[in-house]
N, C-alpha and C positions, 0 to 999 in steps of 0.2 A: 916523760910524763907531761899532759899538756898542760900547760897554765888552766890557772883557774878564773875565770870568769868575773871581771868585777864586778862588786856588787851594785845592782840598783839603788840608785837614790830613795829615800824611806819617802819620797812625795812620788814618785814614777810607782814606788812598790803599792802605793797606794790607789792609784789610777789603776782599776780592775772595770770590765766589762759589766758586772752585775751594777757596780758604782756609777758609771757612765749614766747607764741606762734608767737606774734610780733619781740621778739628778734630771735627765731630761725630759722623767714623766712629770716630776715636782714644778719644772720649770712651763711644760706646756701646760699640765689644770691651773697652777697658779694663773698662767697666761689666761686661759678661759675664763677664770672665775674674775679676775681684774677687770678685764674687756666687758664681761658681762654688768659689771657692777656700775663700771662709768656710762655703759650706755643707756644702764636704768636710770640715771642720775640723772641724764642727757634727756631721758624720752618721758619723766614721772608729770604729767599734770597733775595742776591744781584743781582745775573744774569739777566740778562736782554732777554727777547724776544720783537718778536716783537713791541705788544701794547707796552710795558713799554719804551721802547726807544724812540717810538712816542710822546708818552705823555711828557715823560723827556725832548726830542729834542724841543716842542712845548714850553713847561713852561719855557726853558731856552730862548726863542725868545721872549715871550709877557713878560720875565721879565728886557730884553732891548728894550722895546716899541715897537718889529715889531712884523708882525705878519710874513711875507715872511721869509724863509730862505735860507742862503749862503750856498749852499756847493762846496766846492775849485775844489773835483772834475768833477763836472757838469762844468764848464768853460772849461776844456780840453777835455771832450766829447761830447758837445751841439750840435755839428756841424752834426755828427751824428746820433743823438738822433731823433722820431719824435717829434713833435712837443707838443704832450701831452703826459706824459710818467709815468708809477708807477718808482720813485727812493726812495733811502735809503728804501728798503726790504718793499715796498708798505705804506710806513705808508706817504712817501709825494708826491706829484704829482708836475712834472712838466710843465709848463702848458705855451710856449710862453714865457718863458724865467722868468717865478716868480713859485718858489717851495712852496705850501700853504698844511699844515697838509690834510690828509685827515678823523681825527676825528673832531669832533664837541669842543670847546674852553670851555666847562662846567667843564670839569675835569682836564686839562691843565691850568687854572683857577685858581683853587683853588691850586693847586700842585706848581705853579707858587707861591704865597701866604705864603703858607707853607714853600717853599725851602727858600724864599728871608727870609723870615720870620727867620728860625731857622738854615739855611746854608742845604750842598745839599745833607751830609751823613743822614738828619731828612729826606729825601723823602720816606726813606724806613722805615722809622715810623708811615707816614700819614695812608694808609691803617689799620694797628692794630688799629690805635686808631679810624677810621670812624667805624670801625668793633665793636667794644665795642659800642660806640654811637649808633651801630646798634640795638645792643642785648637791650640795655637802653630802646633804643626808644621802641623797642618790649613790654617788662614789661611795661612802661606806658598804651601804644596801647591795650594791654590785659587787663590791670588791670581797664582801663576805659568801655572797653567793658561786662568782667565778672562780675566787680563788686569783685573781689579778687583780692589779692594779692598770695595769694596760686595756682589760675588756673594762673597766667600769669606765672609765673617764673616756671611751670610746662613745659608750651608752651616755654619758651624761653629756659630750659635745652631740650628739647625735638628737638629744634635748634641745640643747639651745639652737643648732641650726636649723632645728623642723620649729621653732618654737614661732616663728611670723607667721607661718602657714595653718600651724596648728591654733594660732591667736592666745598662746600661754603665755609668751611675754609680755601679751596685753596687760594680764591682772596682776603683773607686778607693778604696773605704772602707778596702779591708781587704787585707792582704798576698797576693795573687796574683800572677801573670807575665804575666796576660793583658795589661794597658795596657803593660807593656813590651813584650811579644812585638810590638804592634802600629807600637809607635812604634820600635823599630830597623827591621822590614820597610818603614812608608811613609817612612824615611829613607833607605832604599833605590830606593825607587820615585822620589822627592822629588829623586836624586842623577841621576837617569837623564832627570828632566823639560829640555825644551829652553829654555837659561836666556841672554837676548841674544843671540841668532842663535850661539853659539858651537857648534864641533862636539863631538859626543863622544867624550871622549878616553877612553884607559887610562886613566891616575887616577880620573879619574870613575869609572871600570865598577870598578875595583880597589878604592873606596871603597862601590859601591853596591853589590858581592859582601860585602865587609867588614860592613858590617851588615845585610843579608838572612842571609850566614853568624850573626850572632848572633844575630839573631832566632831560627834553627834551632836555637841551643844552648838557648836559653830552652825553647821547644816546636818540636818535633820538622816539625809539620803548617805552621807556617809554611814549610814547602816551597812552599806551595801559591802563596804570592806570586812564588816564582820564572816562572811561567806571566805575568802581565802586565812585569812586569822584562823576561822576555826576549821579550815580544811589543812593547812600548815599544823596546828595541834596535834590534830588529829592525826599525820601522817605521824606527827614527832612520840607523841605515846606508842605509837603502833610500831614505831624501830625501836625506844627507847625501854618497852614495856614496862614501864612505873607500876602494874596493878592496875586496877579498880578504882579502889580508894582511895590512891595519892592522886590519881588525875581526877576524880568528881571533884577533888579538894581544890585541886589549881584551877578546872571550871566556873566552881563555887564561887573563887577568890576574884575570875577575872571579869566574870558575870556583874557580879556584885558592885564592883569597884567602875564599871561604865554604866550601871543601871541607877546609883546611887544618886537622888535627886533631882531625878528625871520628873517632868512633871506627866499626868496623864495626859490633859490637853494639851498640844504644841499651840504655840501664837502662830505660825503660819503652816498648819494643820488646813485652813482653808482650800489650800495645794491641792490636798488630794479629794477632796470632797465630788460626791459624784463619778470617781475612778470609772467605774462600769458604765454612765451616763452618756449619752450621745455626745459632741460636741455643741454647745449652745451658738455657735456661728461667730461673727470677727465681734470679741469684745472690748475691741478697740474705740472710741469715740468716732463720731461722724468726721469728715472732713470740712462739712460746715463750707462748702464752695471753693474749696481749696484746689485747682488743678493740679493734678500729679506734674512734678518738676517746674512751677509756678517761680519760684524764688532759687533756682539753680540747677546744674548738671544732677546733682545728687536725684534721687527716687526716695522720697518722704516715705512712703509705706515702706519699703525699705531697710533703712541706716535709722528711722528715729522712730524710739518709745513712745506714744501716748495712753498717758493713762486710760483705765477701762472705765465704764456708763453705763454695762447692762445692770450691774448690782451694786446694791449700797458696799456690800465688801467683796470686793471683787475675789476672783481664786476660779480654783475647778481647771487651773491649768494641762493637771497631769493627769489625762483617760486614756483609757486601753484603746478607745477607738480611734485615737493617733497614730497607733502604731503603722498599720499599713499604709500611710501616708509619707511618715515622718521615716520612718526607716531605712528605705531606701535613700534620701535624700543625707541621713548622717554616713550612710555606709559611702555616698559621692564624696562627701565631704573630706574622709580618710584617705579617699584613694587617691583625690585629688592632691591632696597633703604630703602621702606619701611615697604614692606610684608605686604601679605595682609590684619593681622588682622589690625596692624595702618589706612591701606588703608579703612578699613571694618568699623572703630572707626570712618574715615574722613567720609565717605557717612552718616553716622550712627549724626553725628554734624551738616551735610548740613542741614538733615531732622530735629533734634534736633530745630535748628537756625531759618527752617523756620517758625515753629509755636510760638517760642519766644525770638529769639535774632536776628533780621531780618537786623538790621548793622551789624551785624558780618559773615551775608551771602554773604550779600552786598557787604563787603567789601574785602572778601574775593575769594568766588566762582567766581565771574564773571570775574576776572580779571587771573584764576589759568590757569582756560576755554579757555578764549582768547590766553593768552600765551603760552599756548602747544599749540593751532591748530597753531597760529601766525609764534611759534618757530621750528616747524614741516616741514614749508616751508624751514628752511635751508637747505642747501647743504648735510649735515647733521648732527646725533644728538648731541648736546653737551650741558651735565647739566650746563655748565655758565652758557648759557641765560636760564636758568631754576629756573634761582636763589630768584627771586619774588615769584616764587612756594615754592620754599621751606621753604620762610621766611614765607608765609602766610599758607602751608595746614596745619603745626601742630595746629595751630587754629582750626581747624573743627578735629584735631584728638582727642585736648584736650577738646572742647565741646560733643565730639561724648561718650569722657571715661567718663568725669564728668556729663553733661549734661542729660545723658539718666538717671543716677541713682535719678538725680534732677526731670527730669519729671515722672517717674516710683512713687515718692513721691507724685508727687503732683497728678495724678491720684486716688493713695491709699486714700490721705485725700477729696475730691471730691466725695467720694463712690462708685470709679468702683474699687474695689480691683481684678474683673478676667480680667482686662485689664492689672491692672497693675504687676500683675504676669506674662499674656500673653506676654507682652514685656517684664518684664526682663527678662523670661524663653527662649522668642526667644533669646532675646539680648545675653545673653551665650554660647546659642546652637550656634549661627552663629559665635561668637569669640572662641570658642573652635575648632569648623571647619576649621575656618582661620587658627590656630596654630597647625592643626595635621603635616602640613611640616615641620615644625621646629622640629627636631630630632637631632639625632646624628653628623647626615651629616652638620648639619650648625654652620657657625661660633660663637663665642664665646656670641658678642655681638648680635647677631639674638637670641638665648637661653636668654640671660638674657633681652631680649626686650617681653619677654613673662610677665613680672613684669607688664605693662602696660594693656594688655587684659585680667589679671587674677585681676587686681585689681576693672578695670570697669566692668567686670562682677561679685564679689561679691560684690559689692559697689550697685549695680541693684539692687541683689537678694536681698539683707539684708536691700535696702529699702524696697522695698514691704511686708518684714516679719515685721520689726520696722517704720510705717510710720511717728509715731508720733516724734520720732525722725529723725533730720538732719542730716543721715546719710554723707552724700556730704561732711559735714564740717570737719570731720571726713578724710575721702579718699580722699580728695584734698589735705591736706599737706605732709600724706603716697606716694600720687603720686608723688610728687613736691621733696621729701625727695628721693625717689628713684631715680628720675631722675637727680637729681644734683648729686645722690652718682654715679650713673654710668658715670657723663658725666666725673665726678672726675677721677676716674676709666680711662678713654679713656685719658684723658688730662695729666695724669700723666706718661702714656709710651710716647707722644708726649716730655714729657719735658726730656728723657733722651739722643733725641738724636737732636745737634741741625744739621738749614740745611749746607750744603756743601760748598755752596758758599758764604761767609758776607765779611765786611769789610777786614779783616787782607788778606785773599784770593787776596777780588780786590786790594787791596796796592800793594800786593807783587807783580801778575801780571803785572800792570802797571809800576813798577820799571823793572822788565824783560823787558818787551815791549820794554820800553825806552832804554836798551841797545843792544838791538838786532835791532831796526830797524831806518833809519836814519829818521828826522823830515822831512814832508811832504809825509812820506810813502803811498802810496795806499794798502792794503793789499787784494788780491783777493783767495775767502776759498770758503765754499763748505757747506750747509744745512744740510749735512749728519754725523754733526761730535756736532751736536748739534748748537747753534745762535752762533758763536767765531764776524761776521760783525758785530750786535747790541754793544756787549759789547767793542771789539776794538774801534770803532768808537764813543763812549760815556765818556769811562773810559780811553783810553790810554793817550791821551793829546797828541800823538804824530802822529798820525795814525788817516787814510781814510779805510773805506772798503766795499767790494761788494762781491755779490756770484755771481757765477755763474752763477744762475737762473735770475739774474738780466742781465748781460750779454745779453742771449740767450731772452731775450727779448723785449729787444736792440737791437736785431740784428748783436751783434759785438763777432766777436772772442777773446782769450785772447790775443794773439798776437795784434790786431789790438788796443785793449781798450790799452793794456800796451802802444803801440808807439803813441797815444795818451796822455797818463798823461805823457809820458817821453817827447815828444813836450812843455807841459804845464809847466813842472817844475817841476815834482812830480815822483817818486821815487817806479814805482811799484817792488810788491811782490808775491809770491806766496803762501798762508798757506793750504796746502792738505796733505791727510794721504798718506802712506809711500804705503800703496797698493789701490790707489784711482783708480780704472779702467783706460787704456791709459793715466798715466801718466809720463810712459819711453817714447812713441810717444810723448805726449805733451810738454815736455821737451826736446826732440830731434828737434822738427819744431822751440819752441822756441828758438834755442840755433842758428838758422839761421840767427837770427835777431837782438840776446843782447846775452849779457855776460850773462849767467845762472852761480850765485852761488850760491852754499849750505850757507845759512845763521847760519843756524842751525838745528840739527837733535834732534828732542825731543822726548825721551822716553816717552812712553805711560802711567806712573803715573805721569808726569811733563806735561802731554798736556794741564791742567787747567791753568798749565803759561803763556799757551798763550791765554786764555780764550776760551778752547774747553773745553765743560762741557756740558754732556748731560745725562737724568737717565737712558736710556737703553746703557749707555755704562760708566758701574763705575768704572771699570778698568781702563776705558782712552784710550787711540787708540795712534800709535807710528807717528807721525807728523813730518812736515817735513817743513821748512819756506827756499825758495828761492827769491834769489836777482835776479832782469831783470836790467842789468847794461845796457849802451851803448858797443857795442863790441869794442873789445880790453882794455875795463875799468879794476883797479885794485880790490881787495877784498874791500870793505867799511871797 
């Protein structure tokens, strides 16, 4: 009789393959989501543009009960002024004498919340962390759809390494609404997914109208999610067959609960005004003798916003007659982003999805669809609003890699093995053709994005050779393993350099500020030198300010705005560069009327002191801050 076999240690009997593999999925998303986290920490500026100012200026009014806002120097130019006017750099309207944001109170909101909540240096924290919540929410969202944990955090690394190219991890850096708008929408979407055979109930649809509804308050276009929401419903009643009357009811309920307090008129309803209307031409401001690349490498028309001049409220961004322009130009932008074979992997998961993962089509396609044509109509192209696309196509890229070797299987066991050759033999062919551009000539991370079409196409083949074997189970965590190591990879030169602008920066400028310019300062600067209006007039604690662009859309000279605030009680300035086009002329008219002095002349590595900070000018530009005194006044 042969001996029996000792027993294993109760810690060896424990160490089982399904265990293994459990810790070293926990261990690489942990990995990504860490990596991800330090390097938003690493890259979050403080500078402020436009939106962030708006938002901050709003959340700091609804966190002292108003919604209207003061600004001191609207009292000394209203007289002036018409009657409805874009002020503070478009983000509020004047309107009859009451200044009302013109974003929507969704994300002003919650930021409002947060600030009171943790004080007001944590505002520039909120975005990192809705951003992480985003990537979270992601792995749930997949891992409910797939059915793994291996395809989602494949999708979600496959997020963060497309995320430079795609420009998504931009709007984690810095205060916008986009990573929220997204993440109440796919927690909408996320509320409606089919979760342990259970049916869809009213609370469900009542909770996934409840944050689609907020998503809507945030931005207005996250309507646009409502189209796979209610194509997901509606698939789910049509398997689940609830009746009639129990699905009008959970309609009823989810309708209800996102339409709930909606106002009719939107504040930046503007947007769409004229939809059908020609383009009205660049309502950009003049350049006023500015030579393109005057002040650096960078291209001004370009990398920086100036406000608009043709209308008192600007808007009419979004027309149909964009489309044949701009479209072509966003569909470059994807391709560019994600080359084709990713792109080839995505069509390759559409078709994948429809014959067996028909929520994930759902929930994904119809809304990618919408949003490029939708987003197309802008003015033009810009990946922000492209940012729902990006959160959702590596889903069909990652069904398209994993997906096809899954169905390639199950043809083989089924008894058609020359289909299922057929397709994996095409499926190679055509992701090898996708990748013959990728050569020499392309960048780093394009080359090693080749890990991805070379995996899903042996992972095809070598089903069809082994059917009886799971291959998929196999090349899902190889994929998932590879894309965390590169997204590692990308995250770790993020973490060597952080950004330019944070805290110790604004301290120190706002202690400058303060001694250079006297309390109730107006400061009137220039768009071309980077935002210096948003950030003086947020950050300084002692200062008002305006561009120029706002001026000339007003209608008012500097000469005439200055003897206005100087009427009012207010203390204007002038912050312009040292070679700003006719500004010996403008200086010499002004000097007919006030005391013009030199406040101070700032060397061009010091012009961040005064919160001039802009990326196509790293060097900095030589500045110059004048006082409009009354004439015959002394120095301040």
């Amino acid at each position: 009789m042969p001996a029996e076999r000792p027993a294993r240690p109760a810690l060896l009997r424990a160490v089982t393959l399904p265990r293994v593999l459990a810790a070293l999925w926990l261990a690489a998303t942990a990995e990504l989501l860490v990596l991800t986290a330090l390097a938003a920490h690493e890259r979050t500026t403080w500078y402020l543009a436009v939106d962030q100012f708006g938002y901050l200026t709003f959340a700091h009014d609804l966190l002292h009960g108003r919604v209207f806002h003061h600004w001191p120097p609207l009292d000394a130019l209203a007289a002036r002024l018409p009657a409805r006017v874009d002020v503070l750099v478009q983000t509020y309207v004047a309107d009859h004498g009451r200044l009302y944001c013109r974003y929507p109170p969704g994300y002003p909101l919650l930021l409002a919340g947060w600030i009171g909540l943790l004080g007001d240096d944590a505002a520039h924290v909120l975005n990192p962390t809705i951003f992480l919540a985003l990537l979270a929410l992601l792995i749930a969202f997949q891992a409910r759809l797939f059915h793994s944990r291996w395809w989602a955090t494949a999708g979600v690394a496959l997020v963060v390494l497309l995320s430079g190219r795609t420009e998504l991890f931009l709007w984690a850096l810095t205060i916008v609404r986009d990573p929220a708008t997204h993440l109440a929408a796919l927690l909408g979407l996320f509320l409606l997914l089919p979760a342990g055979g259970a049916r869809l109930s009213a609370r469900r649809v009542a909770a996934a109208g409840l944050a689609l509804g907020y998503a809507g308050s945030i931005r207005p276009d996250a309507v646009l999610y409502l189209l796979p929401a209610g194509l997901i419903a509606a698939a789910r009643w049509r398997d689940e067959h609830p009746g009639w009357r129990p699905a009008l009811r959970q309609l009823a309920a989810g309708y209800n609960t996102a339409a709930t307090g909606r106002p009719w008129r939107l504040t930046q309803g503007m947007e769409v005004q004229g939809f059908l209307a020609a383009p009205p031409g660049d309502a950009r401001a003049p350049r006023m003798g500015l030579p393109p690349g005057a002040w650096g490498a960078g291209t001004l028309e370009t990398v920086q916003w100036r406000g608009g001049t043709l209308e008192t409220v600007q808007g009419g961004g979004l027309r149909l007659a964009n489309l044949p322009r701009v479209l072509p130009e966003n569909l470059a932008h994807l391709r560019a982003a994600y080359g084709d074979a990713l792109l080839a992997l995505a069509v390759f998961g559409a078709l994948v999805a429809l014959g067996g993962r028909r929520i994930l089509l759902l929930a994904a396609l119809p809304y990618a669809l919408l949003a490029l044509i939708f987003f197309s109509c802008w003015s033009k192209p810009d990946p922000r609003y492209l940012s729902g696309v990006h959160l959702l196509l590596p889903l069909l890229v990652v069904e398209g890699a994993l997906g096809t070797p899954a169905l390639v299987r199950r043809l083989a066991r089924a008894g058609r093995p020359a289909e299922a050759w057929g397709l994996a033999a095409g499926f190679a062919l055509l992701l090898g053709a996708a990748t013959l551009g990728v050569g020499e000539g392309a960048g780093t991370l394009a080359r090693r994005l080749f890990l991805v079409p070379a995996l899903a196409a042996a992972g095809a083949l070598a089903a069809a050779t082994w059917s009886r074997r799971d291959v998929t189970a196999g090349v899902a965590p190889a994929l998932a393993l590879a894309l965390v190591g590169l997204a590692g990879w990308r995250l770790s030169h993020m973490l060597e350099l952080s950004a330019a602008f944070q805290e110790p920066e604004m301290a120190h400028a706002r202690a400058v500020f303060a001694r250079k310019v006297e309390p109730g300062a107006v400061v009137i600067t220039t768009e071309d030198v980077g935002r210096p209006a948003e950030n003086i007039e947020y950050y300084s604690g002692v200062a008002h300010a305006l561009y120029l662009t706002d001026l000339e859309r007003w209608g008012l000279t500097v000469g005439d705005a200055a003897e206005l605030l100087a009427r009012g009680g207010m203390r204007p300035y002038l912050l312009l560069p040292k070679a700003h086009p006719g500004l010996d002329p403008l200086l010499a008219a002004l000097g007919r009327r006030f005391a013009v002095e030199l406040a101070a002349d700032i060397p061009a590595r010091r012009a961040v002191d005064y919160f001039v900070a802009a990326q196509f000018l790293p060097e900095g530009i030589h500045m110059q801050l004048h006082r409009l005194g009354p004439l015959g006044s002394g120095a301040p």
